[in-house]
C-alpha positions in Angstrom: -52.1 92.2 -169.5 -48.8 94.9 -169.5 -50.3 96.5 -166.4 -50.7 92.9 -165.0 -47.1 92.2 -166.0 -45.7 95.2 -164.3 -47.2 94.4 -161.1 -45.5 90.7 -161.2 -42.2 93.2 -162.2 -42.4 94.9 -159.1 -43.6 92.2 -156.8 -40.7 90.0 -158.0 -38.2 93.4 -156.9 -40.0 93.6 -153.9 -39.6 89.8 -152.7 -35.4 90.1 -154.3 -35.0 92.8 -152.0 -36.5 91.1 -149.0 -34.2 88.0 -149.7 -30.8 89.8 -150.2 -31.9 92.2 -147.0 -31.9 88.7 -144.9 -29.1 86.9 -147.1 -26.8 90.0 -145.8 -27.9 89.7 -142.2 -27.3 85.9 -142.2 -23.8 86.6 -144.1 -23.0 89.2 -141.7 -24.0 88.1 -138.0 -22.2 86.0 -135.7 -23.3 84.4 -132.5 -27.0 83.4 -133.0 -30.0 84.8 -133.7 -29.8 87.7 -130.0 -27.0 89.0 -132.0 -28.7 89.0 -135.1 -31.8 91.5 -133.3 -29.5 94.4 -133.6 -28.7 93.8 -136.9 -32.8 93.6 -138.1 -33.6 96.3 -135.8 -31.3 98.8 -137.9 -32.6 97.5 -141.0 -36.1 97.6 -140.5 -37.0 99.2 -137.8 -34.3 102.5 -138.7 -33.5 102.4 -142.2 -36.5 100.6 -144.1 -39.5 101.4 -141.6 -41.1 98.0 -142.9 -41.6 97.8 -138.4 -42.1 100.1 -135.7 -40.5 99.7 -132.4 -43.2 98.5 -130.5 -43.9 96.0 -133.6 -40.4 94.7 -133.3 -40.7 94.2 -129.7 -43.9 91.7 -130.6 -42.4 90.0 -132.8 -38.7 89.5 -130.8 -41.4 88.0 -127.7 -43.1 85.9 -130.6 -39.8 84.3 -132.3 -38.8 83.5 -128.9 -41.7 81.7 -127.3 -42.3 80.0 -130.7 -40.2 76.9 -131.8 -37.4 76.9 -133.5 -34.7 80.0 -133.6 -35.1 82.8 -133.3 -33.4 84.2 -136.1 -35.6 82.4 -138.7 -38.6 83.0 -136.7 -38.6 86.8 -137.0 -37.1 86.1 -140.8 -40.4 84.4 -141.9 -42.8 86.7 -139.9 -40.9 89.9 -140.7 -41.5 88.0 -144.8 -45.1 87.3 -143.9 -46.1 90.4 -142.2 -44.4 91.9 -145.8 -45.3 89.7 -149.2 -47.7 87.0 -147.2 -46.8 83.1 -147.5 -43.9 83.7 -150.2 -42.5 86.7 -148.7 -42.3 84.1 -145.5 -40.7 82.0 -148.2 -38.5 83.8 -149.5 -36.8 86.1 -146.4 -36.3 82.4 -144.8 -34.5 81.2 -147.7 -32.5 84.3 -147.3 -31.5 83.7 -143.9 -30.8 80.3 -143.7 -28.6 80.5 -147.2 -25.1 82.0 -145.9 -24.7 79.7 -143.0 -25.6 76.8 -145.3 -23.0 77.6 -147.8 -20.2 78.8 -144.8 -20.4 75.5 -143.1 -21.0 73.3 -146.0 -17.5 74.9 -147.2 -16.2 74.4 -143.9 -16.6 70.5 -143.8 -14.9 69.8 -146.7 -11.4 71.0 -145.4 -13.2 71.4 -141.2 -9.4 70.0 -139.7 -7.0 72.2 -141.5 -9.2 75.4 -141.1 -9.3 75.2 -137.1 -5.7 74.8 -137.3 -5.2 78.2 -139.0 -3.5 80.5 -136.4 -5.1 83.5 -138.3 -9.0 81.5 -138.2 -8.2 81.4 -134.5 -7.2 84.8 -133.5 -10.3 86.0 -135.9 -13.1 84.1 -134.2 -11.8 85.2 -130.8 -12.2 88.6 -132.0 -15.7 87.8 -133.3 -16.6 86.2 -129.4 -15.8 89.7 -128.3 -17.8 91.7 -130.8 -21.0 88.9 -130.6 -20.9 89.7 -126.5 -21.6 93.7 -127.8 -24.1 92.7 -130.7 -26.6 90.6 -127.9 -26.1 93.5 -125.1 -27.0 96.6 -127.4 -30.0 94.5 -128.6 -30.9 93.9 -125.3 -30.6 97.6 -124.3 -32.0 99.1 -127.5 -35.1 96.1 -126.2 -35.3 97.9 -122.9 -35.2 101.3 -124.2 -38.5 100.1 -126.0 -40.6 98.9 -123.6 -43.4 100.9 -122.0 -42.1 102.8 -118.7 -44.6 101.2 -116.8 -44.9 99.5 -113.6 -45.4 95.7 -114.5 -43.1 96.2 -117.3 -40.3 97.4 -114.7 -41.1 94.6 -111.8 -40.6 91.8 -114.7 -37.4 93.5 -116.1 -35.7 94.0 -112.3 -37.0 90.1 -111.3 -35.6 88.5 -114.5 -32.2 90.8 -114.0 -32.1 89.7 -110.3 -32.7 86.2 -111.1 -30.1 85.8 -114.0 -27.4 87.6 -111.1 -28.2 85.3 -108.2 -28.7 82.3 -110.2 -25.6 82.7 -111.9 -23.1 84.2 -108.7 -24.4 80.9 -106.6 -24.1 78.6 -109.9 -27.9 77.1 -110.2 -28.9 76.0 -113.5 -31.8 77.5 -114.4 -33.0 77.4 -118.4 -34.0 80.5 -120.4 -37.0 78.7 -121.4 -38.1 78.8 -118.0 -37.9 82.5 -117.4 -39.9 82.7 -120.9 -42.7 80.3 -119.5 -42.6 81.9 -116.3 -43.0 85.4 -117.2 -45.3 84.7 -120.2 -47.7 83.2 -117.8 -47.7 86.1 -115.7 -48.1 88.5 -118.9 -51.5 86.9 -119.7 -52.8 86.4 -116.4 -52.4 90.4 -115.9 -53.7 90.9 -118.9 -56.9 89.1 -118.3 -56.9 90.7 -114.5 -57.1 94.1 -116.3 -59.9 92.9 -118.8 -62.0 91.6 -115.6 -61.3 95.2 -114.3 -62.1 97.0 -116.9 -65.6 94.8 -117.2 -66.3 95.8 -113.2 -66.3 99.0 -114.1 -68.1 99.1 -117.3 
């Protein structure tokens, strides 16, 4: 029964930590969940090891093609892949709780805190800094991938694509380059199974 007790002790630590890990992240991070990848790479990827790098990669390309954002997508599986279903639970909770609280404060007096000169100045500062939060994600993402051939062609499209597309002003939807790309990611990987078949 003690021993039984002291396992609920250290579960209930366990899942506390996991929710004040993600309650800081969501306190901290401004500009979506791409500027919130940095921030959960550093914590546990570098500092807690609960992920590798490749594992981090998977789950960034899961909370993206999933529904939903992409912030509490990679909250709850980073929870699950952890504690199971309550971990899920509670790392969610966690992430979603600071912008609840920020913006339900917010409403109540929303008119007379935009017209703050100092609010202004701030969240201009903090459109500069979310620009540097999204690009060293993205570079610390690229850093990450496999050196290989496919994994290079898809990178230098999607780069080419975003350039053109945006210099000659065609709208073209993220979700597309996901769908796109996604499709192509299968079908090789189901060429290279056939392959591998042949030759067995």
């Amino acid at each position: 029964m003690f021993e039984r007790f002291l396992d609920m002790k250290k579960d209930f630590k366990s899942l506390l930590l996991l929710f004040l890990t993600m309650f800081k992240i969501g306190l901290f991070t401004f500009g979506g969940g791409y500027a919130m990848l940095a921030l959960l790479e550093n914590e546990f990827v570098s500092t807690k090891k609960w992920l590798t790098k490749e594992e981090f990669l998977d789950m960034t390309a899961i909370a993206e093609s999933t529904p939903g954002p992409i912030a509490i997508n990679s909250a709850t599986y980073i929870g699950y892949k952890q504690y199971g279903v309550l971990g899920s639970a509670f790392a969610t909770l966690g992430v979603c709780l600071p912008s609840f609280i920020i913006i339900f404060a917010i409403s109540k007096f929303f008119d007379a805190f935009l017209s703050l000169t100092y609010v202004a100045y701030a969240f201009k500062g903090i459109q500069a800094c979310v620009v540097y939060l999204i690009m060293n994600a993205g570079i610390k993402m690229m850093k990450g991938l496999k050196k290989n051939a496919f994994n290079i062609t898809i990178t230098c499209i999607t780069i080419a694509c975003m350039v053109l597309f945006s210099l000659f002003s065609i709208k073209f939807s993220t979700i597309f380059y996901i769908l796109i790309f996604g499709t192509v990611g299968v079908v090789a990987y189901l060429l290279k199974g056939i392959k591998k078949e042949d030759k067995a």
